[in-house]
C-alpha positions as CSV (number, residue, x, y, z in Angstrom):
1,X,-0.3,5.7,-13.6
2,X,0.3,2.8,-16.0
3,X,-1.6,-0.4,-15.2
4,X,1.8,-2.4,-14.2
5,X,2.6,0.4,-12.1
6,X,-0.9,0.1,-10.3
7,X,-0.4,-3.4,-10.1
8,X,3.4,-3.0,-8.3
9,X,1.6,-0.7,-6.1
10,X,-1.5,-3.4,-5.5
11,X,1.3,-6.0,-4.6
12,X,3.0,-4.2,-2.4
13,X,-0.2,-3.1,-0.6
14,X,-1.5,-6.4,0.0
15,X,2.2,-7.9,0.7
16,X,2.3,-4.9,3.3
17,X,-1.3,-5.7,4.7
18,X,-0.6,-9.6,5.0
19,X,2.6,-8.5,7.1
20,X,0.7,-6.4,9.8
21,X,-2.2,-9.2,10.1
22,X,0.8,-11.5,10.7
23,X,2.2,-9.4,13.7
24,X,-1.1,-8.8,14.5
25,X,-1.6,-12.5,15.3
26,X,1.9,-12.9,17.0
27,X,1.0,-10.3,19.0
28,X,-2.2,-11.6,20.3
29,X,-0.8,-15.2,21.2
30,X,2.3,-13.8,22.8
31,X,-0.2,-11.9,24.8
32,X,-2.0,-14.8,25.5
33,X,1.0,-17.0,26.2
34,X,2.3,-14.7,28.5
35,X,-1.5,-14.4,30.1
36,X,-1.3,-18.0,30.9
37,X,2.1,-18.6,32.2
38,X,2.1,-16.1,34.7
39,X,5.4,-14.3,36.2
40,X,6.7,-16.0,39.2
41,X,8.0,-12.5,40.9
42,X,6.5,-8.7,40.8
43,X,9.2,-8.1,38.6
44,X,8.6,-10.4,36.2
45,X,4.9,-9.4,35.8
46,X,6.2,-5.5,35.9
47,X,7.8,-6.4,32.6
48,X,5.5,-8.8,31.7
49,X,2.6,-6.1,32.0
50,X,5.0,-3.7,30.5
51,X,5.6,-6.0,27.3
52,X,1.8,-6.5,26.8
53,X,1.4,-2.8,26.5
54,X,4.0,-2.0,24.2
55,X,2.9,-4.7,22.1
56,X,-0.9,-3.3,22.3
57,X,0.4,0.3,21.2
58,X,1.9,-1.3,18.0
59,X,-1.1,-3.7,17.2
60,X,-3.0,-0.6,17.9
61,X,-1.0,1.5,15.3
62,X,-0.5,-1.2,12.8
63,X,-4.4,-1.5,13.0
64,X,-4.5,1.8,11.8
65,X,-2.4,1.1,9.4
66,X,-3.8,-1.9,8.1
67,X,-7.4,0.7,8.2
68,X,-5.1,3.2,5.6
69,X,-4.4,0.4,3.5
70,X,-7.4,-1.2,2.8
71,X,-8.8,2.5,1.7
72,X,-5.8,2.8,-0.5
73,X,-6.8,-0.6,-2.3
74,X,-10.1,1.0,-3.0
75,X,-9.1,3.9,-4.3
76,X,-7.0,1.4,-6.4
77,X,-9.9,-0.4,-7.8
78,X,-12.3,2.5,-7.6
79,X,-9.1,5.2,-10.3
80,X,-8.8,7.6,-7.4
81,X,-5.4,6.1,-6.0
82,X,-2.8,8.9,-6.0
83,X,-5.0,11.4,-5.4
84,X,-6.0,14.1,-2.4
85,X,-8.8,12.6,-0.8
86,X,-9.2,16.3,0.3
87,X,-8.3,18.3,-2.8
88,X,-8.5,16.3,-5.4
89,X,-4.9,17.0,-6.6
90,X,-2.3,14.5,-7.6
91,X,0.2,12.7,-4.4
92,X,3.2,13.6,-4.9
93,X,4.8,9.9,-6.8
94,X,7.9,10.1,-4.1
95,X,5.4,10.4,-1.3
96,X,3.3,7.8,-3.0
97,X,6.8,5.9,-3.5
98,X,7.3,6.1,0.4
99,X,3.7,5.6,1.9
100,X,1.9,3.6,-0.9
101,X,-1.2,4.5,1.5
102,X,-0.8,7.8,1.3
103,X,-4.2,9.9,1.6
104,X,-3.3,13.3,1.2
105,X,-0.9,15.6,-0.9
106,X,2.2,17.2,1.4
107,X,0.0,20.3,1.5
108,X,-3.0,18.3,3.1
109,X,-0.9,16.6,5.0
110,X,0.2,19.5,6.8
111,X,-3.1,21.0,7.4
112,X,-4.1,17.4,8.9
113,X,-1.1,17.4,10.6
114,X,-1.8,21.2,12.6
115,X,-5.4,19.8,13.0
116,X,-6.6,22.2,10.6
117,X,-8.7,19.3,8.3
């Protein structure tokens, strides 16, 4: 990869990173917000509760997200970015182009995906 396409790829890393640390945070004051404030009526705190718990499945899932990122800027600075971390071969550059984060070929992918790496 050419250094302005590493440098595209950095960019779009950290802009993606910043994004998830931002609804991180607007997850985790709407949370306390809604702590504070209190429903007046069972249903109320039903959704209320319910709301809290969807958002803490997607701050848990963009925390994962934000993990597979910040390993993908390593690889960055380290020359590895773009390849296998479990064979070594080259990402595919449209899976790459999709999930800049990417830590495994299509092949690997599959094997992680059937729980067989």
């Amino acid at each position: 990869m050419s250094v302005t396409n590493l440098e595209a790829i950095k960019q779009e890393l950290e802009a993606k990173r910043q994004e998830i640390l931002d609804g991180i945070a607007r997850a985790r004051a709407l949370g306390r917000v809604e702590g504070k404030t209190g429903a007046p009526d069972i249903a109320d705190r039903a959704a209320s509760a319910l709301q809290r718990e969807f958002s803490f499945s997607l701050t848990e899932n963009e925390g994962k997200i934000l993990k597979l990122i910040d390993e993908a800027l390593v690889r960055l600075q380290n020359g590895s970015y773009g390849l296998c971390v479990h064979c070594g071969q080259a990402i595919e550059p449209a899976r790459l182009a999709a999930v800049p984060w990417a830590r495994h070929c299509l092949a690997c992918q599959e094997l992680q995906d059937r729980g067989e790496i």
